[in-house]
VEXKE-572887 format. One record per residue (C-alpha): residue number from 0; residue in one letter; chain; z negated, x negated, y negated. Coordinates in steps of 0.25 Angstrom, whole numbers, m for minus. Layout:
BEGIN
resi resn chain Z X Y
NUM A A Z X Y .
...
This chain:
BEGIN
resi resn chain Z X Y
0 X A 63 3 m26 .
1 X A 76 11 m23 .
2 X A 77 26 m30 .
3 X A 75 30 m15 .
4 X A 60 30 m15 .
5 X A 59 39 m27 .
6 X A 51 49 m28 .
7 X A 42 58 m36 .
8 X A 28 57 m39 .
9 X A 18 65 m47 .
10 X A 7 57 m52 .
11 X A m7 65 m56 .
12 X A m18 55 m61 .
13 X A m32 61 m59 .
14 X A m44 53 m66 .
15 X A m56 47 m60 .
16 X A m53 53 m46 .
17 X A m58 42 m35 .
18 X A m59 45 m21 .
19 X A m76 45 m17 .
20 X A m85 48 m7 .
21 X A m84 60 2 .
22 X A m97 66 m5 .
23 X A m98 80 m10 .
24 X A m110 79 m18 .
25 X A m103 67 m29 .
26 X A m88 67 m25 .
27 X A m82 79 m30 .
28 X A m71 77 m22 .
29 X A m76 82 m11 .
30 X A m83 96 m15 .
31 X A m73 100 m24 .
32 X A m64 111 m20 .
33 X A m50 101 m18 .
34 X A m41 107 m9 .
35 X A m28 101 m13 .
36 X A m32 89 m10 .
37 X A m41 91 0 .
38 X A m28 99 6 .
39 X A m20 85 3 .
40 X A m32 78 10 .
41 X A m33 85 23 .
42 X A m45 93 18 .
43 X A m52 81 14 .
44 X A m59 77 2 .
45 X A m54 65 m7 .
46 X A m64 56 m4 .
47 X A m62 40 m2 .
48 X A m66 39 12 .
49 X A m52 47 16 .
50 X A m44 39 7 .
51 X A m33 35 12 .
52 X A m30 49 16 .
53 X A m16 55 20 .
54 X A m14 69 23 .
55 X A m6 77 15 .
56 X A m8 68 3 .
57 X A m13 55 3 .
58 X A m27 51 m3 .
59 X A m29 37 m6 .
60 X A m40 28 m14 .
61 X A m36 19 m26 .
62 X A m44 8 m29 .
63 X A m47 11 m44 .
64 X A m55 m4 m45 .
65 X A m42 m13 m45 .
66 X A m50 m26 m44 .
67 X A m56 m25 m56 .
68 X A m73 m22 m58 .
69 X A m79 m10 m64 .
70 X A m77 6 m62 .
71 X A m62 11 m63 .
72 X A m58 17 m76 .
73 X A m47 27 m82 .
74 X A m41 18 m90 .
75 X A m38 5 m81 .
76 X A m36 14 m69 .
77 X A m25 24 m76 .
78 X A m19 12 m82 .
79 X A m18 5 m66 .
80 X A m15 19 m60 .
81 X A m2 22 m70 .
82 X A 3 6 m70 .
83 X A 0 m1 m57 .
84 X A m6 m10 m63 .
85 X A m21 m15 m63 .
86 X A m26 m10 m74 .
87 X A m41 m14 m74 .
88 X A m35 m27 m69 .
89 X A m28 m30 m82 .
90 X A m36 m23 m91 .
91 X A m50 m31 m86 .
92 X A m57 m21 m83 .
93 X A m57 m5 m79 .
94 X A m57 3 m91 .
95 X A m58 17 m95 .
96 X A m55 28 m101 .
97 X A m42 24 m107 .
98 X A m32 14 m103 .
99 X A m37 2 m111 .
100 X A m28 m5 m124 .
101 X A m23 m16 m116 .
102 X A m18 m7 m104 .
103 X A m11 4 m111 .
104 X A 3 m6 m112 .
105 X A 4 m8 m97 .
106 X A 0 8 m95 .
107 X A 12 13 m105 .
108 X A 21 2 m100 .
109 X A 18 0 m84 .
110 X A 14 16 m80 .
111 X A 20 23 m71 .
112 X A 25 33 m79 .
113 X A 32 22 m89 .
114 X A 40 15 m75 .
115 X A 43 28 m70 .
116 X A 50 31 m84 .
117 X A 56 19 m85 .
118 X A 61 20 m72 .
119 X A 70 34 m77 .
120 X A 60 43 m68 .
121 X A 56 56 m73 .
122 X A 42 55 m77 .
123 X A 32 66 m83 .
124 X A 18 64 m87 .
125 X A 12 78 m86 .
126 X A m1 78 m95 .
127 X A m2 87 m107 .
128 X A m6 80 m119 .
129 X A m9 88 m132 .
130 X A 1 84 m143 .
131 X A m9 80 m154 .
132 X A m14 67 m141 .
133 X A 0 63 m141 .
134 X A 2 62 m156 .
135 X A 4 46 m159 .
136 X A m10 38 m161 .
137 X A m7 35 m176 .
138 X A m7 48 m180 .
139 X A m21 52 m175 .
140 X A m34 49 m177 .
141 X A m42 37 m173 .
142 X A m52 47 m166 .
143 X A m40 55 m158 .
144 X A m36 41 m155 .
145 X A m48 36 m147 .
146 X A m48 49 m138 .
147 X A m32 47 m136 .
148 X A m30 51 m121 .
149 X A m18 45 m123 .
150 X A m26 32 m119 .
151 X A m26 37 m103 .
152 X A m15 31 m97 .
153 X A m8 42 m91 .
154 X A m5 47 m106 .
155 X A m2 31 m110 .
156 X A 10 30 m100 .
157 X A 15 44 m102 .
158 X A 16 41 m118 .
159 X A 22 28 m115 .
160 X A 31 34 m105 .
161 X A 36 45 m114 .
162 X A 28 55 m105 .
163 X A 19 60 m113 .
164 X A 25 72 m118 .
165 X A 19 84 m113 .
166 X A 11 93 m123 .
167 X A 7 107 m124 .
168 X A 19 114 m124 .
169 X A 22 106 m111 .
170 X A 7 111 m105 .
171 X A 9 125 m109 .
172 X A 22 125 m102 .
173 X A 17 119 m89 .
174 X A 25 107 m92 .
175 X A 14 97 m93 .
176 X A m1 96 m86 .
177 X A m15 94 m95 .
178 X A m23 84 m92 .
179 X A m34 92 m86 .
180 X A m24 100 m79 .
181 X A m25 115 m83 .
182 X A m24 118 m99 .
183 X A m41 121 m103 .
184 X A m41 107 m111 .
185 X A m30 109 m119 .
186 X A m35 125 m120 .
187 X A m46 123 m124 .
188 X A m48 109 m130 .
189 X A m36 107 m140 .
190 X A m33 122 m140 .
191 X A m21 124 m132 .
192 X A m23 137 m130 .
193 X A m9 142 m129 .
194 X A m9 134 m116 .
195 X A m9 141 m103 .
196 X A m21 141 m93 .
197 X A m16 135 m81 .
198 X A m23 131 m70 .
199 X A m24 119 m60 .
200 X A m14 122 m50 .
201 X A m4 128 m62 .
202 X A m6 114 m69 .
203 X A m2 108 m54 .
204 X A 11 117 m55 .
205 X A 15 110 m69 .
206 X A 12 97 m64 .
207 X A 21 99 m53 .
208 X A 32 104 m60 .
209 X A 32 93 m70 .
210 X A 33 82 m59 .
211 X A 42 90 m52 .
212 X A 53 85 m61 .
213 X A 49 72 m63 .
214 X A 50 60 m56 .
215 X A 36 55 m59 .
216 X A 25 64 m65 .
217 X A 11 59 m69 .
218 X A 0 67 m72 .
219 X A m16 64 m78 .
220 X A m28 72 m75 .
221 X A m41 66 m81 .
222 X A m51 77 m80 .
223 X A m57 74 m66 .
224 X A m61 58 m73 .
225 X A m68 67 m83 .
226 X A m75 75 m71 .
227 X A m80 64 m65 .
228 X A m88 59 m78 .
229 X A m95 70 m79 .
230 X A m101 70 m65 .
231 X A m102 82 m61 .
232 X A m97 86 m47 .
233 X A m94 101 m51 .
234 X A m85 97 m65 .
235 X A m78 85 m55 .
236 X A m76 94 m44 .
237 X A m70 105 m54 .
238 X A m61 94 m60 .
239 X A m55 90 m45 .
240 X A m53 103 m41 .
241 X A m44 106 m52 .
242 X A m36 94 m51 .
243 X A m35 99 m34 .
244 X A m30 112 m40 .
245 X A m19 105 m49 .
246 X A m16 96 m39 .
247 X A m11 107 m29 .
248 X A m4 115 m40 .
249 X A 4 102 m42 .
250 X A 6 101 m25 .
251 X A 9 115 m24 .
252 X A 22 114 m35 .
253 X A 26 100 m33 .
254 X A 40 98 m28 .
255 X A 38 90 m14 .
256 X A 44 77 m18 .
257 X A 35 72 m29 .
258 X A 23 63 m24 .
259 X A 9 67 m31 .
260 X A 0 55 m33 .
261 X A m14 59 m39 .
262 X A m22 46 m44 .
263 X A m34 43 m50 .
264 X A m40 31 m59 .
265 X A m52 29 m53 .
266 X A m65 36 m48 .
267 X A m75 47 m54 .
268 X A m72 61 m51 .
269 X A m78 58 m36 .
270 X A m91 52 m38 .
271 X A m98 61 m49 .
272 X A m110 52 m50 .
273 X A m104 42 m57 .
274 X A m91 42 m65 .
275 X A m80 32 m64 .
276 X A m82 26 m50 .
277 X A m76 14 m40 .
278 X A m70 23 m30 .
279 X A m54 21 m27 .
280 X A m47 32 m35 .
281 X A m39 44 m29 .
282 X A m26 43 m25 .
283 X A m19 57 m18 .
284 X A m4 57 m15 .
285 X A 4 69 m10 .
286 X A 18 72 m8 .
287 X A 29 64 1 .
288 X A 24 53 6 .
289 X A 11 52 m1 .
290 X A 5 44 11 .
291 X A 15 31 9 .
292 X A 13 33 m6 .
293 X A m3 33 m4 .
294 X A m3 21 4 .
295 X A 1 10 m8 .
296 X A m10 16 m16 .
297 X A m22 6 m17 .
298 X A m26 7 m31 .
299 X A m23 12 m43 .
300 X A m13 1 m46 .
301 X A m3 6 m34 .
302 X A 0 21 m38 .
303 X A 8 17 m52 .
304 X A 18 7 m42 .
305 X A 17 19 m30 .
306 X A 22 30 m40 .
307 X A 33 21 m46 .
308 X A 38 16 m31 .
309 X A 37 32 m28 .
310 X A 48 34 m41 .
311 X A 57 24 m35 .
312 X A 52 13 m45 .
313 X A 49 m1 m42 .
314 X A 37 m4 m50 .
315 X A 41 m18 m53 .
316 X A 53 m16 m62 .
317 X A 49 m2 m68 .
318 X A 47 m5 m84 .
C-alpha cells in the first residue's frame, strides 16, 4: 500500500464492552449518563439493534465468537484483536483471562504494535505501569509472577515492541494514562501519593496529546470488564460513564487527522445478569473517514489488518 494512504490512528481498547439489547433495566448502556457517545451516535444509545450506525461516528458490531464454541474470553479475543489473527482459532478454544502460553509468541511477534514499529512508524503505548511490574520475571517472586498483568496482551506487545516504557514519572507528568484512567489506583493502592488527581476528561487531554505525536497510539482500559463481573447496574453504569468522560476529553484535544478506533474483546458490561456474554463486541470509529474504515470491520480479526492499511502498511509483508 503506497505511503499515500497513511494516516494516524489512536487505538483505545475497552474490555468486555458488547453491543446488547436496548433494555434499561439489564443494559447499562442504555441508562447511563453517555453523552459523548450518545452525541457521536445521533443521541442514541449503543445498543445492537442500531449497529451498523453512521453519524458522526460510526458504531459497528464485532463478532467476538470467530467460529469457535464457547463464551468469548479476554485472552483469545485481546490476542485476535492486537494480531489479526484467530486467536480462539489456533489456540482451540476461547480462553481467559490471560493470553495463553502458547499464543503469547504470535501476540509479541504479529501485534499491531510490532508491524507498526517495524514498519519505522512512530508508535506509543500509553498505559502507566508501576516500575516494580515491569522488573524482569527472575527477579521476582513466584506469587508476584502468577498476578503478572503483564500477561494481558496489550502490555505483551508493548514489551515486545519496546513500548512499554511509561512509569510514574511519565503519569505524573501527564505523559502517559493509568489503566483505569484517572490516578486513585495508583493513589491509593501502591501509594503514589505524590501523583496528581486528575479527572476523566484531563486523562482524555493526555491521551491526545500523546497520540498527537505519534503515528500509532494504543491505549488499554480494563476496568469496565471488571464492572461487568460484578453485576451490578449502578458500579457498570459508573464505569461507562467515566470512560464517555475520557473519551470526549480525548475528542475535545485530538488534532483532527488522527482516526480514533475504540474496541473491545467481547461482551459483559451490557448485560449485568450474567458476566461474559455472546453478543458481538463494540466497535466506535470517529475521525476522517470513519464510515469507509467502519465498514471492513466484521470481527475482531479485521481491526489489526484495518489500523495497519490505515498506517500505509500492507499487512502481508509487515515483519
Amino acid at each position: 500500500m503506497g505511503e499515500a494512504a497513511a494516516g494516524r490512528v489512536l487505538f483505545i481498547f475497552v474490555d468486555g464492552v458488547g453491543l446488547g439489547a436496548a433494555d434499561a433495566a439489564v443494559n447499562p448502556l442504555v441508562g447511563a449518563r453517555l453523552p459523548v457517545l450518545r452525541g457521536l451516535l445521533g443521541g442514541r444509545a449503543p445498543v445492537a439493534e442500531i449497529a451498523p450506525v453512521h453519524a458522526a461516528a460510526s458504531l459497528v458490531a464485532l463478532d467476538a465468537l470467530l467460529g469457535v464454541p464457547g463464551l468469548p474470553q479476554s485472552g483469545t479475543g485481546q490476542a485476535a484483536l492486537l494480531t489479526g489473527e484467530n486467536a480462539p482459532r489456533l489456540f482451540g478454544r476461547h480462553y481467559g483471562p490471560w493470553t495463553p502460553t502458547r499464543l503469547r509468541p504470535l501476540v509479541a511477534e504479529r501485534s499491531v504494535l510490532a508491524r507498526a514499529v517495524a514498519a519505522g512508524r512512530r508508535v506509543a503505548f500509553a498505559n502507566a505501569y508501576p516500575e516494580e511490574v515491569v522488573a524482569t520475571r527472575a527477579a521476582r517472586s513466584r506469587a508476584a509472577r502468577a498476578r503478572d498483568p503483564l500477561r494481558a496482551a496489550p502490555p505483551l506487545a508493548a514489551r515486545a515492541a519496546g513500548l512499554l516504557t511509561r512509569h510514574t514519572a511519565a503519569l505524573g507528568r501527564g505523559d502517559a494514562v493509568a489503566s483505569e484512567i484517572t490516578n486513585e489506583g495508583w493513589r491509593e493502592h501502591l501509594g503514589r501519593l505524590s501523583l496528581p488527581a486528575t479527572s476523566p476528561r484531563r486523562a482524555g487531554h493526555n491521551l491526545a496529546r500523546i497520540a498527537a505525536a505519534h503515528d500509532l497510539t494504543l491505549f488499554a482500559h480494563y476496568a469496565t470488564d471488571t464492572a461487568g463481573h460484578r453485576r451490578d447496574l449502578a458500579t457498570a453504569a459508573a464505569a461507562l460513564e467515566r470512560v464517555d468522560a475520557f473519551l470526549g476529553g480525548v475528542l475535545e484535544a485530538l488534532p483532527p487527522d488522527v482516526l480514533v478506533v475504540v474496541a473491545s474483546d467481547h461482551g459483559n458490561i451490557e448485560d449485568v445478569r450474567v458476566g461474559h456474554t455472546m453478543n458481538p463486541a463494540l466497535a466506535l470509529v470517529a475521525g476522517p473517514d470513519h464510515a469507509a474504515f467502519a465498514a471492513g470491520l466484521d470481527d475482531l480479526t479485521d481491526v489489526a489488518p484495518a489500523i495497519l492499511a490505515r498506517l500505509g502498511i500492507d499487512a502481508r509483508d509487515a515483519a
